[in-house]
N, C-alpha and C positions, 0 to 999 in steps of 0.2 A: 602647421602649414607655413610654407616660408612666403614672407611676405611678396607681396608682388613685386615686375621688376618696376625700373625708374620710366614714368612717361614723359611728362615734362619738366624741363625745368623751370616753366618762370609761367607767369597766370598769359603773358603774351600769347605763347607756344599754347596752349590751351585754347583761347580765342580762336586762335589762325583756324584747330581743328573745327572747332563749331560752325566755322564761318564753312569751311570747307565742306561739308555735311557729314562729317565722318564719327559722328555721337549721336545723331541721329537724323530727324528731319529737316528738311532745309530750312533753316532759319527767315528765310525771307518767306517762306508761305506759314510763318507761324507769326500771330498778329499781337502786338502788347495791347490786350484788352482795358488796362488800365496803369495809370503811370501817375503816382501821388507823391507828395512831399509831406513829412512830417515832424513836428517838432517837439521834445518831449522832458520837463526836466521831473527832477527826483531826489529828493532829501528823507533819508529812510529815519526813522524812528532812533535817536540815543547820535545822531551824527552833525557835526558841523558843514558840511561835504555836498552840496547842491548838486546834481549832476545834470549835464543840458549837452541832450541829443541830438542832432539831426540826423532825417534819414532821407533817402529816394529808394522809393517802392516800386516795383512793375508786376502785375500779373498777369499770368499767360497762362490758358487754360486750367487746370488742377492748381497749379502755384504760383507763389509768390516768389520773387528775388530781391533783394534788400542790399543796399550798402549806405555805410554811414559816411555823412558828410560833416565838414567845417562850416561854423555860424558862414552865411552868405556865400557857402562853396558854388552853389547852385542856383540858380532863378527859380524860384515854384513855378515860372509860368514855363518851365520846358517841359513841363511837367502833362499841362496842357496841351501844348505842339507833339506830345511824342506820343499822347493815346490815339491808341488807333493803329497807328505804323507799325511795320515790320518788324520784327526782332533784328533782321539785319540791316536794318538803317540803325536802328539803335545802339547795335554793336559796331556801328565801322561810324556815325556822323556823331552820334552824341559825346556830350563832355564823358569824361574818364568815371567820374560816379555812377552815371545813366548808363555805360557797356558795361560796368560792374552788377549794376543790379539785372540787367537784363543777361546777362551771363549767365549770375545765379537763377534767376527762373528758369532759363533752357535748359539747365542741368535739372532743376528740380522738377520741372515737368517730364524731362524724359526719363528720368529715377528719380520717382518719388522718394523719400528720405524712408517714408514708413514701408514703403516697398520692400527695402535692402534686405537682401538674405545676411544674418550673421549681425545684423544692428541688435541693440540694447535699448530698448524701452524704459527711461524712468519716468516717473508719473510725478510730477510735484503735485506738493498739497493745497488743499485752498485756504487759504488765510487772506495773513495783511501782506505789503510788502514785502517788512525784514522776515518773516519768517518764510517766505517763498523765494527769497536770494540767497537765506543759508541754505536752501534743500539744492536751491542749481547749482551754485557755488561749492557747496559736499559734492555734488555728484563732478563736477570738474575736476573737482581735488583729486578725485577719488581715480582717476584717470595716470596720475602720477603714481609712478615705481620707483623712486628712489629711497635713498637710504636716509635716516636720520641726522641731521646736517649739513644734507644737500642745498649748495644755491640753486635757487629754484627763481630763474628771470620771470618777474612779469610786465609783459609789456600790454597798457593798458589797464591801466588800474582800478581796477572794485573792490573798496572796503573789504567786501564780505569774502572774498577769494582771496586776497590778502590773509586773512584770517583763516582761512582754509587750509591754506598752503602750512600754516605755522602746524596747523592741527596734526596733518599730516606727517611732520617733524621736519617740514623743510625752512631753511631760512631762505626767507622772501625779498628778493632786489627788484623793487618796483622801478617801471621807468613809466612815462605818460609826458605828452607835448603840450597838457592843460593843468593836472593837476601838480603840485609842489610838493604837496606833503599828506600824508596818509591820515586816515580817521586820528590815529595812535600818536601822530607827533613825526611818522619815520619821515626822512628827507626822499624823495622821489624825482631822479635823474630823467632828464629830457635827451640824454643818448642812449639811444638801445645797443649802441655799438660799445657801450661802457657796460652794461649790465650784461651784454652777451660775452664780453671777455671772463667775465669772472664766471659764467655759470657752470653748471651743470645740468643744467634740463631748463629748459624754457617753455612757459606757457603764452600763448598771446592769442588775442580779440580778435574777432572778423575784421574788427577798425583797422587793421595792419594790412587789409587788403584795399581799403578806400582810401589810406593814406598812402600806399604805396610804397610801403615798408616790407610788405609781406615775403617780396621776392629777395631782399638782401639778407633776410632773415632764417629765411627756409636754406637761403645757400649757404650761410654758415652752421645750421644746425645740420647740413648732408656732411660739409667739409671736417666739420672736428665733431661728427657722429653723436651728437647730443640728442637724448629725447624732447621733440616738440610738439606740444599738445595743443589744438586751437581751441579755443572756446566762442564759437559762431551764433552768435545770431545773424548777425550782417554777413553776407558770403557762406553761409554753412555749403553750401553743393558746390561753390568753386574750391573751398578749403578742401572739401573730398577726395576732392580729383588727386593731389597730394598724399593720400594716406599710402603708404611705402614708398613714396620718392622724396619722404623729408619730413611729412608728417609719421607723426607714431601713432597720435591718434587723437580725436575730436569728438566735442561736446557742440552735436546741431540742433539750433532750436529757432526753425523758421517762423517766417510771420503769422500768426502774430503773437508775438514773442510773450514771457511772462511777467511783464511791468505793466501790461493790459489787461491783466485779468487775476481775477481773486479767484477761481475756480481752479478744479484740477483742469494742467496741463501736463503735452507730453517732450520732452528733449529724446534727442535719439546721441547713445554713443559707440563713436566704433573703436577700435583699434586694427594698426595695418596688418598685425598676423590672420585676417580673417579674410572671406573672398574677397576680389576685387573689387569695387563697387561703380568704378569705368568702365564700360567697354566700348570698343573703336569696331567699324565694319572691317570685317575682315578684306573685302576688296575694295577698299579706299584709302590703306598704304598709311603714312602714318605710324603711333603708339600701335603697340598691340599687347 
């Protein structure tokens, strides 16, 4: 099946439709039940590498939507001021993090992930950390088609994916705007616009949609036709929305995510030769 056509091009153009009703319900009669902040760090087992997260959470009926923020991006207490409220005040008054997550919940409540006709179900295992970052982090990899030698961008850097990617037999051009230098010793470029010149396929993080990367990125992986693979936790149902207009294909693993739990969990992955997993009403104009 040939991939779908192109709907949008930028997470903008996507907004506009949600707001507009045309993915589903009206966003203003659908309420953010709860709207948290969260803070998270993480030093795996054998690693110098601390890793310190921030998030903003919303959930809205069935789901969660999530995007990652910068130490002090956000006041935890908007946090407080936005539960309760619309989804569409959230998506047109709140800061740029808070319409991100509340984004990703309106896509994920209206197609749920585990929903999707054509998704792929991995199951991690339950252990400790590292051995539940190499199974996500495989199953990422595992997402990449390339050839043996391939530069393979990644923006956004995890150890473990890092090391994936080499598994795979591709050579890894880390970029990240916190860390410097890899588990390994490798030097880690703070421009993506350097590591996307030389690539070949590009993987990058939900983070690239809370930073606000996401869009320059997708445009030059349509422009010089590069495979790009997201790997979401943060934004997994707005990264969706892309899969045949720039994404090739994506590793989504909503809230809450698997640095929360030792048990099995499930990530879902798609690739864009499979159906659609947007759809627009047909008499509301717009993507189709």
């Amino acid at each position: 099946m040939n991939a779908p056509p192109a709907r949008w091009s930028d997470v903008s153009g996507l907004l506009a439709d949600v707001l507009a009703g045309r993915l589903g319900p009206d966003p203003a009669t659908t309420v953010a039940t709860s709207v948290f902040w969260l803070h998270h760090g993480t030093r795996l087992a054998g690693s110098s590498t601390t890793y310190r997260n921030q998030y903003v959470l919303v959930r809205s009926g069935r789901a969660f939507g999530a995007c990652a923020v910068e130490a002090a991006e956000i006041d935890p207490a908007t946090c407080a001021d936005a539960t309760g409220q619309p989804l569409a005040t959230l998506l047109t008054d709140g800061p740029p993090a808070l319409r991100l997550a509340a984004l990703d919940a309106y896509l994920a409540e209206v197609r749920p992930h585990r929903d999707c006709p054509g998704v792929e179900r991995v199951t991690l295992p339950a252990g400790p950390p590292e051995v539940r970052a190499r199974a996500r982090d495989a199953a990422v990899a595992g997402l990449l088609d390339v050839p043996p030698g391939a530069k393979v961008a990644l923006i956004g850097v995890v150890n473990p994916l890092v090391a994936a990617i080499r598994e795979q037999g591709g050579v890894c051009l880390p970029c990240d705007f916190n860390l410097r230098a890899t588990q390994w010793g490798d030097p880690v470029s703070d421009s993506a616009a350097e590591v996307l010149a030389a690539a070949d396929a590009v993987v990058a993080t939900g983070m690239t949609l809370g930073n606000g990367s996401f869009d320059g990125i997708l445009r030059h992986c349509r422009e010089a036709a590069l495979p790009l693979v997201v790997y979401a936790q943060t934004g997994s149902a707005v990264a969706r929305a892309f899969l045949g207009s720039g994404v090739t294909a994506l590793s989504a693993e909503p809230f809450p995510f698997s640095q929360f739990s030792a048990d099995p969990t499930v990530l879902y992955r798609y690739r864009a030769d499979r159906p659609p997993y947007v759809t627009v009403r047909p008499d509301a104009g717009g993507p189709s």
